[in-house]
N, CA and C atoms as a LAMMPS dump frame, in Angstrom:
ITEM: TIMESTEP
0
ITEM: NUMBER OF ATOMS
357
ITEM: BOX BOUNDS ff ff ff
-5.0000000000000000e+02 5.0000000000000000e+02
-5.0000000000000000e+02 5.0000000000000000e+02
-5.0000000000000000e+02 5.0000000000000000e+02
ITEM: ATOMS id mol type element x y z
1 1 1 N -13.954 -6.732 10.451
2 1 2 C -13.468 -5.528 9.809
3 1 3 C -12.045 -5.776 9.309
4 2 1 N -11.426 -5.256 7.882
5 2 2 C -10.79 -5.975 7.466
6 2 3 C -9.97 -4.962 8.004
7 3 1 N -8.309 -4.945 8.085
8 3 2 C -7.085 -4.081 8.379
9 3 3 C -6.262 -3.878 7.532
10 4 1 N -6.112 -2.204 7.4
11 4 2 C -5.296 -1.907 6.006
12 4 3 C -4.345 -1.077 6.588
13 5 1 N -3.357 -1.781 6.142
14 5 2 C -2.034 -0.382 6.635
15 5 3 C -1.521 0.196 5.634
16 6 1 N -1.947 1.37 5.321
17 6 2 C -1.165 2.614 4.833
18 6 3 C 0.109 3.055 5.053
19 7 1 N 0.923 2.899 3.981
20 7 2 C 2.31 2.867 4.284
21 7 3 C 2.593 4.384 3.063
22 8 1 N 2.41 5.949 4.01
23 8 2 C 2.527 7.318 2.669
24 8 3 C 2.746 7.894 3.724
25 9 1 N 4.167 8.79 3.124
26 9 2 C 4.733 9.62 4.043
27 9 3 C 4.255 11.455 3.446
28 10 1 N 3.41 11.42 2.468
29 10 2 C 2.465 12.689 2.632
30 10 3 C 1.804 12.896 3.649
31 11 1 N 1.084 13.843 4.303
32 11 2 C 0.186 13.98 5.016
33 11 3 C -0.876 14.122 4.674
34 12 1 N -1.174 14.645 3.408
35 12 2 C -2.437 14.882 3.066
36 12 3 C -2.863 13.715 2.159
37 13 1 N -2.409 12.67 1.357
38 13 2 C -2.655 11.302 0.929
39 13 3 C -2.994 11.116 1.824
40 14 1 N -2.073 11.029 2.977
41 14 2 C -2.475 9.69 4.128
42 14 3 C -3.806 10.095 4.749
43 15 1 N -4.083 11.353 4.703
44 15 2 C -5.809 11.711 5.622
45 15 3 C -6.338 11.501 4.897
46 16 1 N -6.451 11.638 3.254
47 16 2 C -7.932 11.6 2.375
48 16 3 C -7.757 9.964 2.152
49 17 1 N -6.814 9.222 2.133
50 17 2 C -6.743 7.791 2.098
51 17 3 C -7.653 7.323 3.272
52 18 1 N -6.536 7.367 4.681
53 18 2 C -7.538 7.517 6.057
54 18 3 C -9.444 7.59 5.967
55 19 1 N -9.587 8.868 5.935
56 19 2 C -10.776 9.251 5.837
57 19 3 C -11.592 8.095 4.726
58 20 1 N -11.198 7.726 3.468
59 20 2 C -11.803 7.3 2.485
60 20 3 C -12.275 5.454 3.052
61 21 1 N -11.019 5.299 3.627
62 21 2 C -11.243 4.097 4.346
63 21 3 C -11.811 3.501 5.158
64 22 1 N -11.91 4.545 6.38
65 22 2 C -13.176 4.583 7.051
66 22 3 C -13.882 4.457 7.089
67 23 1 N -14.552 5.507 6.263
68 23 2 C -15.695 5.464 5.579
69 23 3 C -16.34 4.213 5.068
70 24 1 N -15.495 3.811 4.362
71 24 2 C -15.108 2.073 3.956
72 24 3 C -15.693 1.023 4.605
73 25 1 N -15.301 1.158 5.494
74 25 2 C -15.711 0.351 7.144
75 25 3 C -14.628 -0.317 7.065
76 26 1 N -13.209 -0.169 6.855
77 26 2 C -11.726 -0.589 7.559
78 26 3 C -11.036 -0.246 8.47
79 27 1 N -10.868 -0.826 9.257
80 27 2 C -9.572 -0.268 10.295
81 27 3 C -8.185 0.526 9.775
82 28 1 N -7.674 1.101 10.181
83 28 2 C -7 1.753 8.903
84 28 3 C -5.64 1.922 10.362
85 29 1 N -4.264 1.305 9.75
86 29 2 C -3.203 1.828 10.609
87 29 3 C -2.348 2.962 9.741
88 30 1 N -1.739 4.047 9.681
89 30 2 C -0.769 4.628 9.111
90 30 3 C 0.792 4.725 9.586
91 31 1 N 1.605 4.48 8.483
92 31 2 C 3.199 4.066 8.542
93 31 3 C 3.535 5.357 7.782
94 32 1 N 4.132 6.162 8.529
95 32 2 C 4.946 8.015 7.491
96 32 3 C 6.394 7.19 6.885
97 33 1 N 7.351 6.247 7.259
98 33 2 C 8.392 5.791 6.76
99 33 3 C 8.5 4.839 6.435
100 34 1 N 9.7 4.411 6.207
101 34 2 C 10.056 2.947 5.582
102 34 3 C 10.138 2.164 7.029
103 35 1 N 10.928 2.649 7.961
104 35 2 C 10.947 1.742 9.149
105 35 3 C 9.662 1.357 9.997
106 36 1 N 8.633 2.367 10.004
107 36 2 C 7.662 2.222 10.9
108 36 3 C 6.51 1.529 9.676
109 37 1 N 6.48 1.715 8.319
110 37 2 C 6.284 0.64 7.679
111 37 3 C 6.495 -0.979 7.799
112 38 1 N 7.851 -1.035 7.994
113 38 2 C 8.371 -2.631 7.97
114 38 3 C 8.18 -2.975 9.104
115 39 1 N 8.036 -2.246 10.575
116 39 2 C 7.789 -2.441 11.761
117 39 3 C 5.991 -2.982 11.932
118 40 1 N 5.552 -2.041 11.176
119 40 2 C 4.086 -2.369 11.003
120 40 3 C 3.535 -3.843 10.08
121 41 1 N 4.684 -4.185 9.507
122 41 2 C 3.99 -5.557 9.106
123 41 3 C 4.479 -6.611 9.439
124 42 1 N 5.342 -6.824 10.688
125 42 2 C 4.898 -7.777 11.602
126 42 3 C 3.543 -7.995 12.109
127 43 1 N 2.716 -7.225 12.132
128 43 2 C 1.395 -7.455 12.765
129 43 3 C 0.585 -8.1 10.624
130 44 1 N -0.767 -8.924 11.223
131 44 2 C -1.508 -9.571 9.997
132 44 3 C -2.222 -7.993 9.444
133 45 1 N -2.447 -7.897 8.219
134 45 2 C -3.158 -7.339 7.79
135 45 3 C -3.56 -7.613 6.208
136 46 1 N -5.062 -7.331 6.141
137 46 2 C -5.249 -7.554 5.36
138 46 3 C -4.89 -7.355 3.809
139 47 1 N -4.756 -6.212 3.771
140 47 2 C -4.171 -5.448 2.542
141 47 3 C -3.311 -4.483 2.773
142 48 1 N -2.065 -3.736 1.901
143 48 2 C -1.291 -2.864 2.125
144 48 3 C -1.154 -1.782 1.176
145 49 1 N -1.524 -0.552 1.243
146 49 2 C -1.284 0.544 0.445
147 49 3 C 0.052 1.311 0.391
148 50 1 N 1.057 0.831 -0.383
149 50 2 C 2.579 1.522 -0.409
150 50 3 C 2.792 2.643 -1.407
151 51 1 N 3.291 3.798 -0.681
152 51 2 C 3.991 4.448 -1.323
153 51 3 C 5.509 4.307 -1.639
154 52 1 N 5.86 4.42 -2.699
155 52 2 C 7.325 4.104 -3.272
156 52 3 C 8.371 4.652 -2.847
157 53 1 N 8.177 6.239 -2.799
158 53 2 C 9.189 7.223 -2.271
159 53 3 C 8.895 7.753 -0.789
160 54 1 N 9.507 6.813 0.151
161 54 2 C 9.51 6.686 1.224
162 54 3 C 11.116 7.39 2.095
163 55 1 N 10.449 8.349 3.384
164 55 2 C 11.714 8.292 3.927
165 55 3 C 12.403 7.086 4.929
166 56 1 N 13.572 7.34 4.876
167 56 2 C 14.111 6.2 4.921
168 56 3 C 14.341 4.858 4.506
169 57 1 N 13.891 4.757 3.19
170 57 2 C 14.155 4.177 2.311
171 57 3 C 12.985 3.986 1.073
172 58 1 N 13.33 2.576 0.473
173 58 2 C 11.927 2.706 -0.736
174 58 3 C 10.977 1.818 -0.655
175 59 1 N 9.664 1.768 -1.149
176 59 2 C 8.59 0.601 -0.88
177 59 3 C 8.733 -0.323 -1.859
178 60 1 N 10.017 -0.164 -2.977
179 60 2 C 10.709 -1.591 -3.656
180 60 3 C 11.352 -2.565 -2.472
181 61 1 N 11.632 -2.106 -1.881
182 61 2 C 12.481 -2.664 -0.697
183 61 3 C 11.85 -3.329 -0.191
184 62 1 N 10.488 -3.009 0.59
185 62 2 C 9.61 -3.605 1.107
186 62 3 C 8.707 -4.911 0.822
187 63 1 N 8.559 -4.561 -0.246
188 63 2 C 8.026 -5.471 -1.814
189 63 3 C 9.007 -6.271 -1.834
190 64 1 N 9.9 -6.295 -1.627
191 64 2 C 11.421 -7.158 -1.82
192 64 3 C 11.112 -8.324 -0.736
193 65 1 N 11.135 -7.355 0.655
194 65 2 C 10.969 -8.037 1.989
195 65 3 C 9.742 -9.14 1.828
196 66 1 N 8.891 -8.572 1.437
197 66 2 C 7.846 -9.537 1.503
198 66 3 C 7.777 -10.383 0.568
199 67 1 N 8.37 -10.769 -0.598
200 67 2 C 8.375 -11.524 -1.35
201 67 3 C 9.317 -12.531 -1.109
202 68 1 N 10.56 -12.482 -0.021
203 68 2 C 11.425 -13.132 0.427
204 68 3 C 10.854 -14.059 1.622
205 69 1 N 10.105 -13.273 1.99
206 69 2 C 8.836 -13.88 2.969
207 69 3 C 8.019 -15.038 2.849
208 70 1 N 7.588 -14.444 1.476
209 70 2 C 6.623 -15.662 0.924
210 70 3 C 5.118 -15.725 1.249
211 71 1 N 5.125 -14.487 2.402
212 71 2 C 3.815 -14.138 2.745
213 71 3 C 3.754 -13.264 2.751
214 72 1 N 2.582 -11.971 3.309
215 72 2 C 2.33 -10.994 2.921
216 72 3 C 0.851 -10.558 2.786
217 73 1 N 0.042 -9.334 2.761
218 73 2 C -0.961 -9.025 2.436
219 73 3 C -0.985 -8.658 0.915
220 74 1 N -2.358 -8.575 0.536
221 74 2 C -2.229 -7.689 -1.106
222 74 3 C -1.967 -6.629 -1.013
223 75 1 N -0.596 -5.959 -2.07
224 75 2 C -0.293 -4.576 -2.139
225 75 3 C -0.674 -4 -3.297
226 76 1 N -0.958 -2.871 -2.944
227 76 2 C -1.182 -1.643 -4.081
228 76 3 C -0.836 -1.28 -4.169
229 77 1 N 0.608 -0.676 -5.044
230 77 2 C 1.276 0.51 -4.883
231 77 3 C 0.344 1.628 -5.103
232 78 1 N 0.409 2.801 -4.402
233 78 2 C 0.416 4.032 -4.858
234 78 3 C 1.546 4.981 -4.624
235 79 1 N 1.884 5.388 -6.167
236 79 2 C 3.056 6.202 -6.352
237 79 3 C 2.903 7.178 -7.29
238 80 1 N 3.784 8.597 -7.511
239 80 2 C 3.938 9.361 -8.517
240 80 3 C 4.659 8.448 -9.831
241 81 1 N 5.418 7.654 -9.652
242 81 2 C 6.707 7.622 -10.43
243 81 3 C 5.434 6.598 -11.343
244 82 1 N 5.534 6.929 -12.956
245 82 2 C 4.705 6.64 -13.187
246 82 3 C 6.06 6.146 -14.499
247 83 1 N 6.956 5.734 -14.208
248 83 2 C 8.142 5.196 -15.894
249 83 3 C 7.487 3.451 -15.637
250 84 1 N 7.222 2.695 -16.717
251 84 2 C 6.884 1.669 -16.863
252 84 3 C 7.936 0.523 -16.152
253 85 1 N 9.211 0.904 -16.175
254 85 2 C 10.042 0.301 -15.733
255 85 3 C 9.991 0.381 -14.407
256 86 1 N 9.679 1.016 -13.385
257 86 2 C 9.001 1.128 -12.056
258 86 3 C 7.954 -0.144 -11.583
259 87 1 N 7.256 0.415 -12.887
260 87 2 C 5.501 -0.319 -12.576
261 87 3 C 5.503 -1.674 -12.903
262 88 1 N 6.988 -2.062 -13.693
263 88 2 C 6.713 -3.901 -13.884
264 88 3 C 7.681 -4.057 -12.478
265 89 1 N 8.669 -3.446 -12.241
266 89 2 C 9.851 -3.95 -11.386
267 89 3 C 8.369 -4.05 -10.227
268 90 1 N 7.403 -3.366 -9.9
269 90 2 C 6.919 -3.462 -8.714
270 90 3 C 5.653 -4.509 -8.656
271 91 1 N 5.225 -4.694 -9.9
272 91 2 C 4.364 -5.726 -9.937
273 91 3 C 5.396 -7.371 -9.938
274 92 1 N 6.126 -7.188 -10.762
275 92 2 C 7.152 -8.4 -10.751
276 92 3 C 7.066 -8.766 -9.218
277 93 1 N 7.686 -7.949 -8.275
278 93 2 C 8.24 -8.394 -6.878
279 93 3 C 6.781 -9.063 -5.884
280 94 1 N 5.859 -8.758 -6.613
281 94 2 C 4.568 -8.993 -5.969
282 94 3 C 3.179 -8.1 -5.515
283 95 1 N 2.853 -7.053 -6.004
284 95 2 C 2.124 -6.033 -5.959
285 95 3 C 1.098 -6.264 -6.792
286 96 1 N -0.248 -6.434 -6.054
287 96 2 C -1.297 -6.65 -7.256
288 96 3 C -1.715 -5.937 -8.013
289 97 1 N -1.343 -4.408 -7.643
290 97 2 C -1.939 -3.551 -8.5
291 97 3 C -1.073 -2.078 -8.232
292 98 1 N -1.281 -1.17 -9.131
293 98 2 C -0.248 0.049 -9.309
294 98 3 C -1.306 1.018 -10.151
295 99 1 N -0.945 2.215 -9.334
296 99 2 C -2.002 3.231 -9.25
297 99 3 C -1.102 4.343 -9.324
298 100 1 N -0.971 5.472 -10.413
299 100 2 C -0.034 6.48 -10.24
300 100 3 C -1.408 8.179 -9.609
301 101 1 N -0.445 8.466 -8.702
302 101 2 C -0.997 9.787 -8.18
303 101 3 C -0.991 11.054 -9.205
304 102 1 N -2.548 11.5 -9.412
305 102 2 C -3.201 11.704 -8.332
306 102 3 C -4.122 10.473 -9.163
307 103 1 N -4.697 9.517 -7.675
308 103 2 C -6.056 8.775 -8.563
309 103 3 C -7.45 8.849 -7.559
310 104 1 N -7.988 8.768 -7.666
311 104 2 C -9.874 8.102 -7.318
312 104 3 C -9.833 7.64 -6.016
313 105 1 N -9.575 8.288 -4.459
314 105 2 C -10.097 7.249 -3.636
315 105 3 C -11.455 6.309 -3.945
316 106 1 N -12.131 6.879 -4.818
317 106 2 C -13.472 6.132 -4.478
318 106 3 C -13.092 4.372 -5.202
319 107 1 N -12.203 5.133 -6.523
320 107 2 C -11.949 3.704 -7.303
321 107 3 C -10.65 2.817 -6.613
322 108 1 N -9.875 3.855 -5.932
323 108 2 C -8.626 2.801 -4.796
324 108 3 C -9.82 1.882 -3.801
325 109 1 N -11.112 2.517 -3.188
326 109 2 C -11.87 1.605 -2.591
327 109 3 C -12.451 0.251 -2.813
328 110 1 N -12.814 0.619 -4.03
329 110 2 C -13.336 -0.152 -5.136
330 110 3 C -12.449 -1.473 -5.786
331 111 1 N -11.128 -1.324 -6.353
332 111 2 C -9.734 -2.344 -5.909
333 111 3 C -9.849 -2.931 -4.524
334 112 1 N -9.615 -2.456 -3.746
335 112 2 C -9.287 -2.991 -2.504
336 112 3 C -10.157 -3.867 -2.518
337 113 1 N -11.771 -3.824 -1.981
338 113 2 C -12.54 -4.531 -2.368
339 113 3 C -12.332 -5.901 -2.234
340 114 1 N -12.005 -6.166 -4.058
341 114 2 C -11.893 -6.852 -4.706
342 114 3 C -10.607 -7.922 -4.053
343 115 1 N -9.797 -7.466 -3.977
344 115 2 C -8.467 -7.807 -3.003
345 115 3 C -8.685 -8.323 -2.107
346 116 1 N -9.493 -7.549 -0.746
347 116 2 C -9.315 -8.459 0.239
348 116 3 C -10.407 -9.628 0.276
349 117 1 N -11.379 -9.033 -0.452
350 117 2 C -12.294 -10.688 -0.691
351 117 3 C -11.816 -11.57 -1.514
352 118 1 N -10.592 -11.076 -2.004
353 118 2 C -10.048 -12.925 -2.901
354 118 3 C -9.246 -13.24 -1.92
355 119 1 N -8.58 -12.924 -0.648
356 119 2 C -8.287 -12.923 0.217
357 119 3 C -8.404 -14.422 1.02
């Protein structure tokens, strides 16, 4: 079973994400901040779902971290901020894919997918 950590400090993203994943047949961890985010990926996981506008800081940051790394799971952003200049700065840093809210759990399932089996 593959492991996806959800990194969205909504509550209601993070349950219909949750729920959608499940369903999925993924293990699913959830991160509400930036710290319990970056805390959470010390552990392996397969793929990572980031939200951008994070408290306590931003999921550019994170994207930062892990690219300094050199390792990392596949990320997806999901975010509102939908200015193009966002969406390259976040693919640039290493993000395979960028999804502006509101979108498709069924089609965020459907990505993922694809992701963790090139994996």
């Amino acid at each position: 079973m593959a492991r996806i950590l959800v990194v969205e400090d909504d509550p209601v993203v993070a349950k219909v994400l949750e729920v959608a994943l499940r369903q999925a047949g993924y293990e699913v961890r959830l991160a509400r901040t930036f710290l319990e985010g970056e805390k959470a990926l010390q552990e392996p996981f397969d793929a990572l779902l980031l939200d951008l506008n994070l408290p306590g800081g931003s999921g550019l940051d994170l994207l930062r971290q892990l690219a300094k790394g050199g390792k990392g799971p596949p990320v997806i952003v999901l975010s509102g901020l939908k200015q193009e200049r966002t969406i390259l700065e976040a693919l640039s840093l290493g993000a395979w894919d960028y999804l502006t809210k509101p979108f498709s759990p069924k089609e965020l399932v459907l990505r993922l997918e694809r992701y963790v089996a090139a994996r």
